[in-house]
Backbone as a ProteinNet text record, in pm:
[ID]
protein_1_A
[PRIMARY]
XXXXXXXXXXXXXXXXXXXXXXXXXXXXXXXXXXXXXXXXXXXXXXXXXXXXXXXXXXXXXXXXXXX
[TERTIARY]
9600.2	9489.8	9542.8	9457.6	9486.9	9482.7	9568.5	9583.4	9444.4	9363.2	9258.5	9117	9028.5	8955	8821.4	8829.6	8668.3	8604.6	8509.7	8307.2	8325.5	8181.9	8185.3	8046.8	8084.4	7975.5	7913.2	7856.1	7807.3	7878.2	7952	8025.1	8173.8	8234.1	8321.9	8406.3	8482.1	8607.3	8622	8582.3	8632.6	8702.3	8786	8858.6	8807.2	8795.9	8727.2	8862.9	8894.1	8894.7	8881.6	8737.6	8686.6	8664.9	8734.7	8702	8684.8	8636.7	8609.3	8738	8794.5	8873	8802.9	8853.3	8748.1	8879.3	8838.6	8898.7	8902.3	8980.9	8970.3	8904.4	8834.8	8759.4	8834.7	8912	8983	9123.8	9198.2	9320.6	9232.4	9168	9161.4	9225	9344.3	9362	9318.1	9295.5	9295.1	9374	9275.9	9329.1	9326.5	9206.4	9217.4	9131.1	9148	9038.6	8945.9	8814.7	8723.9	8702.2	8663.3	8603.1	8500.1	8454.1	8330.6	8280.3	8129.2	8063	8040.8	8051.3	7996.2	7853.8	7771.6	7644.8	7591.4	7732.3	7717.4	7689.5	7804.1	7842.5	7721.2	7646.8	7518.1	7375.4	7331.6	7260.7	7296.7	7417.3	7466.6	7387.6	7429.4	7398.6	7240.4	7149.8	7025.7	6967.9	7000.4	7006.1	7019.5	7110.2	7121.4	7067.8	7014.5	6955.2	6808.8	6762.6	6664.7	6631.4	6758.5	6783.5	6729.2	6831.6	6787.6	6699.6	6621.9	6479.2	6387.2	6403.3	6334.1	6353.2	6459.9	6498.3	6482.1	6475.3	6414.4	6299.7	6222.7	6109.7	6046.3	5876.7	5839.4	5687.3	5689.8	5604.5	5670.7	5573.6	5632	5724.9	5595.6	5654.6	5688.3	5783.3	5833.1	5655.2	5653.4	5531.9	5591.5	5587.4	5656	5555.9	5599.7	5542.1	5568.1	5460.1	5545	5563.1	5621.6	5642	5588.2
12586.8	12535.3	12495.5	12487.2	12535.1	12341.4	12299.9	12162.4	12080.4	12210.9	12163.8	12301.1	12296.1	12396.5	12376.2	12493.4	12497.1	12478.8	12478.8	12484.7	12640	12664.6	12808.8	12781.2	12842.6	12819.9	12972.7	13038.4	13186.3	13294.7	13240.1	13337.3	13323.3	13211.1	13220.2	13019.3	13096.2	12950	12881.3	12729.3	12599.9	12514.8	12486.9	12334.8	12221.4	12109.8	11962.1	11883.1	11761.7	11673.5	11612.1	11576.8	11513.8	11558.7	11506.1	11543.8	11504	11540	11432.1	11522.3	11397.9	11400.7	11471.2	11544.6	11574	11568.5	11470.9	11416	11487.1	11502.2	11545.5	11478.4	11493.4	11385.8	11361.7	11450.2	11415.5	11349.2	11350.7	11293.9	11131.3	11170	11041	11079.1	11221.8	11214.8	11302.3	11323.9	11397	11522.1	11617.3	11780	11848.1	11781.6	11915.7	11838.2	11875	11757.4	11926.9	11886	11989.8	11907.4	12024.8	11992.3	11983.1	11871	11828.1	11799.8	11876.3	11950.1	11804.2	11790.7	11687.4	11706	11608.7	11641.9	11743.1	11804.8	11858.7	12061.2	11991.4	12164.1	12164.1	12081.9	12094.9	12131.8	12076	12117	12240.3	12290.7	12444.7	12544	12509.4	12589.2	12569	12502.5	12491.3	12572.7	12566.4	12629.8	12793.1	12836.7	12965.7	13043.1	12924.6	12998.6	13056.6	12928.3	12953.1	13088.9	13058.7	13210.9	13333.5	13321.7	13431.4	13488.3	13376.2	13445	13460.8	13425.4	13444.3	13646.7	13605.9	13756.9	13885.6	13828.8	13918.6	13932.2	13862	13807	13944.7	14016	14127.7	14023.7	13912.3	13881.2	13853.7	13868.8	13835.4	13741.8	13616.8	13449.4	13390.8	13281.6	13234.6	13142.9	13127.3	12979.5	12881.1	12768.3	12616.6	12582.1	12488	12420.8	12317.9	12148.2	12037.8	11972.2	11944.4	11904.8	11748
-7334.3	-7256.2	-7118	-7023.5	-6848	-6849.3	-6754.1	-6775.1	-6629.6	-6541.4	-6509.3	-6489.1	-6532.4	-6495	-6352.5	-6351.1	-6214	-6238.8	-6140.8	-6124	-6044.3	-6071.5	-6045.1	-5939.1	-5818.3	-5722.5	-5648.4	-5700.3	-5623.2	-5704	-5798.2	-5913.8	-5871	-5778.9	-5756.1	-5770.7	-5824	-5915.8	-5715.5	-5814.2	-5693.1	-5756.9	-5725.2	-5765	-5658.4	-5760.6	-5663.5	-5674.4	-5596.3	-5587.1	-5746.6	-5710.6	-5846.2	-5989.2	-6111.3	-6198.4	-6321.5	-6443.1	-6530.1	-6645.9	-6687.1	-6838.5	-6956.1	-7022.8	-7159.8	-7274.4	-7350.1	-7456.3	-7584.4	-7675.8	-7797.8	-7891.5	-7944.9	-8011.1	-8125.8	-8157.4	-8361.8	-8288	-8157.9	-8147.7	-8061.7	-7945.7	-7860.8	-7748.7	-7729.5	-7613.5	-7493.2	-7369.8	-7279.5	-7284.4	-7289.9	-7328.2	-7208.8	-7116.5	-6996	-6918.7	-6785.3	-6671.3	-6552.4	-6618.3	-6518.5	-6375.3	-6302.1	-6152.7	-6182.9	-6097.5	-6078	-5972.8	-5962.5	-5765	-5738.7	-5575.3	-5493.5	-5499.1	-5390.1	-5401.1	-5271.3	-5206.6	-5095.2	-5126.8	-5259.1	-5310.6	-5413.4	-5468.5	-5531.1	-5484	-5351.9	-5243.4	-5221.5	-5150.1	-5171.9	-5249.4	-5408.4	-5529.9	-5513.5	-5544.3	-5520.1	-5410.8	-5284.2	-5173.1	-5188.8	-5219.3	-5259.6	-5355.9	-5479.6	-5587	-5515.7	-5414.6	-5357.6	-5316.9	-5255.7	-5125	-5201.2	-5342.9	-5404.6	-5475.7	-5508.8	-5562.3	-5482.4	-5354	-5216.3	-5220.7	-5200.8	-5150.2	-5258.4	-5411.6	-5515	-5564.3	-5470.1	-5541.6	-5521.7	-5558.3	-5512.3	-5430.5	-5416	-5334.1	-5188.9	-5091.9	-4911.2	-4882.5	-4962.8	-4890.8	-5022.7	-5055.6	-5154.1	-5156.7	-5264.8	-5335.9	-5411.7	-5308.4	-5333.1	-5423	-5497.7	-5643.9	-5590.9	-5597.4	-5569.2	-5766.2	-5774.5	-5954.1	-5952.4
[MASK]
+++++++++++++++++++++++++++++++++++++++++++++++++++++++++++++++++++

């Protein structure tokens, strides 16, 4: 096991800064520490998903939903 893994942003591996521990649950100890997105690189991902169903869509203009 890789002693830290990525976030995957556009299909492509990032390492953060930040990351969270993930524990073994049957020992108690720390096995491997993932990256974890800012809220800058999250806006990003949102942003682009946008992009892209904009751009696949088979209608003109995207149609905003307010939830």
């Amino acid at each position: 096991m890789k002693s830290r893994y990525p976030y995957y942003l556009a299909n492509h591996p990032k390492l953060a800064d930040q990351g969270l521990d993930v524990v073994d649950k049957y020992t108690g100890e720390v096995s491997t520490r993932v990256s974890m997105a800012d809220t800058t690189t999250i806006d990003q991902a949102i942003a682009g998903a946008v992009l892209l169903c904009w751009r696949t869509s088979p209608i003109e203009e995207p149609i905003w939903t307010d939830f």
